[in-house]
C-alpha positions in Angstrom: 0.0 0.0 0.0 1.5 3.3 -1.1 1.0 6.4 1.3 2.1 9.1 -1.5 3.3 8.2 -4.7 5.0 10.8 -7.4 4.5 9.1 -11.1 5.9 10.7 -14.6 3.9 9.3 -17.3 4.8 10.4 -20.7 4.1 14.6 -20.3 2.1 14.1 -17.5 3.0 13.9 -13.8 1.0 13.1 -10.8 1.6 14.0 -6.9 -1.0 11.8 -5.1 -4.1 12.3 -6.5 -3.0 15.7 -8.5 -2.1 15.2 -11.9 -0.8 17.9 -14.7 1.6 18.5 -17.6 5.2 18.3 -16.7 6.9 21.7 -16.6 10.6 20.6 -17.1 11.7 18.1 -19.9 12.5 15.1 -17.7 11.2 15.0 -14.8 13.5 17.0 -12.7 13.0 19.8 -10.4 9.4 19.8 -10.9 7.9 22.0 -8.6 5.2 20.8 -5.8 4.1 23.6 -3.3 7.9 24.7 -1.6 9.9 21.6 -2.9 11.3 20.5 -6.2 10.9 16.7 -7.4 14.1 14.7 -7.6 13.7 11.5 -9.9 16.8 10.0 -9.1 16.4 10.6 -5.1 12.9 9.7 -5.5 12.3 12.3 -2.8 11.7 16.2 -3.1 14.2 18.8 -2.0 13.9 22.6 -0.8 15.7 24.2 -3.4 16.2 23.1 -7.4 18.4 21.2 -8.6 21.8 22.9 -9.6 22.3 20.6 -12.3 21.0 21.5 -16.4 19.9 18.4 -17.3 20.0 14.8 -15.9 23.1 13.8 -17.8 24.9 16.4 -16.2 23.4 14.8 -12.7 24.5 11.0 -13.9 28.0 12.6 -14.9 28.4 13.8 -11.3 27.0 11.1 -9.9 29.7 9.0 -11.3 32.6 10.8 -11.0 31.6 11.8 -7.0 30.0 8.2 -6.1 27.1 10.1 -4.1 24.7 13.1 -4.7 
């Protein structure tokens, strides 16, 4: 049983029960209320991302080990 589930289907996204057209281009940093969406994390986070696109967050991620 899932308590809150965040779902990215095709341009759509859905928080819960809210659903509406993607803002961003993958996924990332989409905004919900005061947090930003991380699809990697699978969590949200208080400020955006600094990264410009997810390669750019898989490149660090490899070369640090950790986000």
């Amino acid at each position: 049983m899932k308590v809150w589930s965040v779902e990215i289907d095709g341009k759509m996204v859905c928080f819960g029960e809210k659903k509406r057209k993607m803002l961003t281009s993958n996924g990332c940093n989409e905004p919900f209320r005061n947090a930003y969406w991380c699809p990697k994390r699978k969590w949200f986070q208080h400020e955006p991302c600094p990264f410009v696109n997810k390669m750019e967050c898989d490149t660090y991620l490899k070369l640090c080990g950790s986000l």
